[in-house]
C-alpha positions in Angstrom: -21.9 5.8 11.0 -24.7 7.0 13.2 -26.6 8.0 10.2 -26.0 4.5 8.9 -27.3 2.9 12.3 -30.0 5.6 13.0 -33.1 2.8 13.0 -31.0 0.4 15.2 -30.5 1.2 18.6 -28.6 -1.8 19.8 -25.7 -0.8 17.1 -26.1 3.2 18.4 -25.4 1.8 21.3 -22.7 0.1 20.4 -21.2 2.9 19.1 -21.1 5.5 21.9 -19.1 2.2 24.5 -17.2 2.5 21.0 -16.2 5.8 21.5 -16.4 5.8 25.5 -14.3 2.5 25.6 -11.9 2.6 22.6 -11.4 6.4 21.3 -11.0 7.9 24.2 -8.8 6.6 25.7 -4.7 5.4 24.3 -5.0 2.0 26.3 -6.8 0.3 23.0 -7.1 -3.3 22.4 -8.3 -3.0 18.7 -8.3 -7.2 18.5 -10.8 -7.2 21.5 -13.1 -4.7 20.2 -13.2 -6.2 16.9 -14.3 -9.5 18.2 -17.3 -8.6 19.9 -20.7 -9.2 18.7 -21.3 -5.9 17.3 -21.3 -3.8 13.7 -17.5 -3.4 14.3 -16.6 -6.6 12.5 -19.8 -6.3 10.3 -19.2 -3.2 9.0 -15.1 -3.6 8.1 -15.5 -7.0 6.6 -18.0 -5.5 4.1 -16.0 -2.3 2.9 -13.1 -4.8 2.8 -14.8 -7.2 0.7 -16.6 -4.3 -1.6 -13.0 -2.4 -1.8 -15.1 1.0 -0.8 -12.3 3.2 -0.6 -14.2 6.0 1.5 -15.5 4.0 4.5 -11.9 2.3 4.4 -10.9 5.5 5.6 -13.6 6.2 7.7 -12.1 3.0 9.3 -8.6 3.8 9.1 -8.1 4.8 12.4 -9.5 1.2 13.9 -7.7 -0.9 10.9 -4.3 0.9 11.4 -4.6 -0.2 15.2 -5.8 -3.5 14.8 -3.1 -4.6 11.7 -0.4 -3.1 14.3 -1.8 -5.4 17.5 -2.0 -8.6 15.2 1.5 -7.8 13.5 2.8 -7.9 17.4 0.9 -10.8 18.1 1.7 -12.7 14.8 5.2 -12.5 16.2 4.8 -13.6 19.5 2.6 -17.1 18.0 6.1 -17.3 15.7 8.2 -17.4 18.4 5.9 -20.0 20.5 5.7 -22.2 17.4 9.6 -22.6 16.8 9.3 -26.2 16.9 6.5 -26.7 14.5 6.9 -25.7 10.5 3.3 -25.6 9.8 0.0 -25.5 11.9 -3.4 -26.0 10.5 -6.6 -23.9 11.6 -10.4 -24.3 10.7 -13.3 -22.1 9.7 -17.2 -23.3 9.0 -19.2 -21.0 6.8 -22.5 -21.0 5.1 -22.0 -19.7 1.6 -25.0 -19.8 -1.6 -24.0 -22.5 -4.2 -23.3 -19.6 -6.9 -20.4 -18.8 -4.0 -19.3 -22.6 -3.7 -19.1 -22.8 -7.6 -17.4 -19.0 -7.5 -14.5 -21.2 -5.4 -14.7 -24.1 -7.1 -13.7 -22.2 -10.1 -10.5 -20.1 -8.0 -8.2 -23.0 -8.6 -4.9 -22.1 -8.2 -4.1 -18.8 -6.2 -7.1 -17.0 -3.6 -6.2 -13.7 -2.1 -8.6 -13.1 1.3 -10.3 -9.6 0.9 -11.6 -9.8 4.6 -10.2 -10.5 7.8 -10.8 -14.2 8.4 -11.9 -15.6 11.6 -10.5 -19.6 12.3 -9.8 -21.7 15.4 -7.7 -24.5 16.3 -10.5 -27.0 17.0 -12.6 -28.1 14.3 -15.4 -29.1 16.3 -15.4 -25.6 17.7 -15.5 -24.7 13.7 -18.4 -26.9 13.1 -21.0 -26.0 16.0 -23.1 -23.5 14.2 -22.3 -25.2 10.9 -25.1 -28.0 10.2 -25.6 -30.3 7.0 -26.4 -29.2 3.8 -27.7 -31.4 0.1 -25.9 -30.5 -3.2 -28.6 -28.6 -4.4 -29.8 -26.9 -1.5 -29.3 -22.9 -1.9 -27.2 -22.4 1.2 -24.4 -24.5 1.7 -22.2 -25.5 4.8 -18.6 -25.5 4.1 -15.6 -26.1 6.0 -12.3 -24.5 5.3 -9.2 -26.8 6.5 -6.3 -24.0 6.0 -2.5 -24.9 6.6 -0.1 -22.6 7.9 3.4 -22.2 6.7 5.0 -21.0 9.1 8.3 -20.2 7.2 5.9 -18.1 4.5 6.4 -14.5 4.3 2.8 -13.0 4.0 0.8 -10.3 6.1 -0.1 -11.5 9.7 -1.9 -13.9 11.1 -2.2 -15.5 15.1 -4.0 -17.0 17.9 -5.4 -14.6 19.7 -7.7 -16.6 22.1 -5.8 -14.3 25.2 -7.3 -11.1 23.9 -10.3 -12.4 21.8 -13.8 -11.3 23.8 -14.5 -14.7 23.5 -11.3 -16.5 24.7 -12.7 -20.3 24.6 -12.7 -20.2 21.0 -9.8 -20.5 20.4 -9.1 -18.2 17.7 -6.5 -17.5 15.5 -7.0 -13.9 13.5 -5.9 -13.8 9.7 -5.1 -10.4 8.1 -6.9 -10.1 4.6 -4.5 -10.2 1.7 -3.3 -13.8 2.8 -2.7 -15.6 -0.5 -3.6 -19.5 -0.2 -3.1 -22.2 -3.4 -5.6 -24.6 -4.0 -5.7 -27.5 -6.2 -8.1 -29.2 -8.3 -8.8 -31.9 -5.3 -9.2 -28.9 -3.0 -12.6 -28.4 -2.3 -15.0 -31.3 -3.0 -18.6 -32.5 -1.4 -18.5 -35.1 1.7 -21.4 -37.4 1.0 -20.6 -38.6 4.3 -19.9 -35.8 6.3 -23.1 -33.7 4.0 -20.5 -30.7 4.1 -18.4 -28.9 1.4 -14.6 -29.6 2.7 -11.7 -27.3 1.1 -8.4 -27.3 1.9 -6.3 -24.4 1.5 -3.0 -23.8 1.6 -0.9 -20.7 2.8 1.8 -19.4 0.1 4.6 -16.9 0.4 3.3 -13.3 -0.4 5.5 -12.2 -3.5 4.2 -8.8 -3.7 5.3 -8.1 0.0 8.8 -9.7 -0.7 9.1 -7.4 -3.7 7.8 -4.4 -1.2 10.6 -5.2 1.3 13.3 -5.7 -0.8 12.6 -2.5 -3.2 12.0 -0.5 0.5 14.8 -2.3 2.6 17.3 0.5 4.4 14.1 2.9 3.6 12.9 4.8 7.1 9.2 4.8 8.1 8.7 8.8 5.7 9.9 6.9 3.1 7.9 4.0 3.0 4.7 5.8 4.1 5.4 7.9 0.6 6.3 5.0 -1.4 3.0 3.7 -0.1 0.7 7.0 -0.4 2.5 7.2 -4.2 0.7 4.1 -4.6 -2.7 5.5 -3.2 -2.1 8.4 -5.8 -1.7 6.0 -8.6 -4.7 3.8 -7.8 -6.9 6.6 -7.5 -6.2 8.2 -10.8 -6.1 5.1 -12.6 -9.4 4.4 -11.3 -12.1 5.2 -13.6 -14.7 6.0 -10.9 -13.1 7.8 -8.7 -14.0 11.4 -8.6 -12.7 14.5 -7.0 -14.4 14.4 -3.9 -13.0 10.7 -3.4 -9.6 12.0 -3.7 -10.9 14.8 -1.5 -11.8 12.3 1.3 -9.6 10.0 0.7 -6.7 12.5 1.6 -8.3 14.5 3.9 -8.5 11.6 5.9 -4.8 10.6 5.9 -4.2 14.3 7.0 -6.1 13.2 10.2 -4.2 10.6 10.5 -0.6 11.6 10.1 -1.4 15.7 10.8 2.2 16.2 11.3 3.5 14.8 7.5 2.1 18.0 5.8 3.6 17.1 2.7 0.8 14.8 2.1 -1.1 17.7 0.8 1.5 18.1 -1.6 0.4 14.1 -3.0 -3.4 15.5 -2.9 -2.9 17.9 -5.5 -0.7 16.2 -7.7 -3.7 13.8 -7.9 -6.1 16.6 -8.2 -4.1 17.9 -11.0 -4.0 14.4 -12.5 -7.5 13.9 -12.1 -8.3 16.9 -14.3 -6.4 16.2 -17.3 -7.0 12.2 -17.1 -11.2 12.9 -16.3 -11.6 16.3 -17.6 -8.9 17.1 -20.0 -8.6 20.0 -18.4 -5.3 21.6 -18.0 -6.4 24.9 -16.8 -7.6 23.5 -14.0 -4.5 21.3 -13.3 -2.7 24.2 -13.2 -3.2 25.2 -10.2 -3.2 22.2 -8.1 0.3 21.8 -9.7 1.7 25.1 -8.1 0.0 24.3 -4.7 1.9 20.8 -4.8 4.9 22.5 -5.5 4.7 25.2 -3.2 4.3 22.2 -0.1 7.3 20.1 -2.0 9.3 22.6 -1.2 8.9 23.5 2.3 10.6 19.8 2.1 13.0 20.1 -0.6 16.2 19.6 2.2 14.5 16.6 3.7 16.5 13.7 2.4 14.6 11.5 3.6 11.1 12.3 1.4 13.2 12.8 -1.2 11.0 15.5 -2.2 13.5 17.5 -5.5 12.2 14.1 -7.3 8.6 15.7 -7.1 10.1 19.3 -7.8 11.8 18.1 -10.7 8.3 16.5 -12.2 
């Protein structure tokens, strides 16, 4: 990251109260950090957004915290809303027209890649927004999103109490939020010289499936039902390469050092890597026996379930 920032001493700043502030010490306040005006925010919206695998994991660490402290706070704004069924929050954003005709063509289903930044006030929303023509290159848009509360779909709250700027009134949503919009969703105020869209929150089908298929699971057993998943993405994925497997795993090693049978995952992919990339069986060979050999250091642990990956 330094390396990244090396011409911008503001954002090397940044980093070392980053470090000073946030990684040393187990008093974090992920929500906090990730609302100040620094590359923090910058930086994991756009690996989010470009689905860079590698930098996600040089982020782990801060998303990990961050989906944990809004997950906590998502239930607190539940509990505070019990009376309401649905609140609605606001966003104002400049996008190009080939983005506005990019959403005027996702009718139907949207799934957020980013973590989305709203408020409760929508003249708060509209502040830095200005006017924009039809054909003018950038447009101002504002996003009028309703919130089912009774939906099941990854987290989402107001977090003015713990936001670095607490009179914005700002209510945090998780990316993979899944809204529906119709064909009268988003259309041009002549009035107003804005793009308005309304979007609706909609019950998150894939996490239903998830919690059904894991329910009575414990927390080993989801995280490999989950890392299974990581295996399968990566070898599926044409342009991933041995050294992004590499990473990628060595990075959940650092994160859960203790769950050593993740390196027993790493080179079942590295084995399937080689005969899916390379055809190479002699060199699958022995990642196989190294996956083996850590399977069964956990071959009595009911709870991994491990003789299934023996048996393969």
């Amino acid at each position: 990251m330094r390396k990244y920032y090396s011409t911008n001493p503001s954002e090397l700043r940044h980093i070392d109260q980053l470090e000073l502030s946030y990684l040393s010490t187990t008093n974090r306040n992920p929500i906090q950090e990730y609302t100040k005006d620094t590359f923090l925010y910058r930086m994991v919206n756009r690996v989010l957004r470009q689905k860079n695998i590698q930098f996600m994991f040089l982020f782990a660490f801060f998303l990990r915290d961050l989906y944990q402290q809004l997950k906590r706070e998502h239930e607190k704004f539940l509990r505070k809303q019990l009376k309401n069924s649905k609140v609605t929050v606001y966003r104002g954003q400049i996008m190009s027209k080939a983005e506005i005709e990019k959403l005027k063509d996702s009718i139907g289903n949207m799934v957020t890649s980013s973590f989305m930044s709203t408020t409760f006030d929508p003249a708060m929303s509209e502040i830095y927004l200005g006017t924009s023509m039809p054909d003018d290159e950038l447009q101002s848009i504002l996003f009028e999103i309703e919130l089912n509360l009774a939906e099941k779909s990854f987290p989402y709250a107001d977090i003015s109490t713990i936001s670095w700027f607490p009179s914005e009134s700002e209510t945090l949503l998780m990316p993979g939020l899944e809204f529906k919009m119709t064909d009268n969703s988003i259309y041009y105020s002549v009035e107003r010289k804005i793009w308005l869209a309304k979007l609706e929150l909609v019950s998150d089908t894939i996490e239903k499936e998830d919690d059904r298929m894991l329910e009575g699971f414990g927390e080993r057993r989801k995280m490999r039902y989950y890392i299974d998943l990581l295996m399968e993405t990566l070898t599926d994925f044409c342009s991933a390469t041995a050294s992004l497997i590499e990473t990628v795993f060595n990075q959940l090693m650092e994160l859960f050092p203790r769950e050593k049978w993740i390196l027993a995952v790493k080179m079942s992919c590295l084995a399937q890597y080689n005969i899916d990339r390379n055809f190479n069986y002699t060199l699958a060979l022995p990642n196989w026996d190294e996956a083996l050999k850590y399977w069964l250091e956990y071959q009595d642990d009911e709870e991994l379930n491990a003789n299934i990956a023996i048996g393969r």
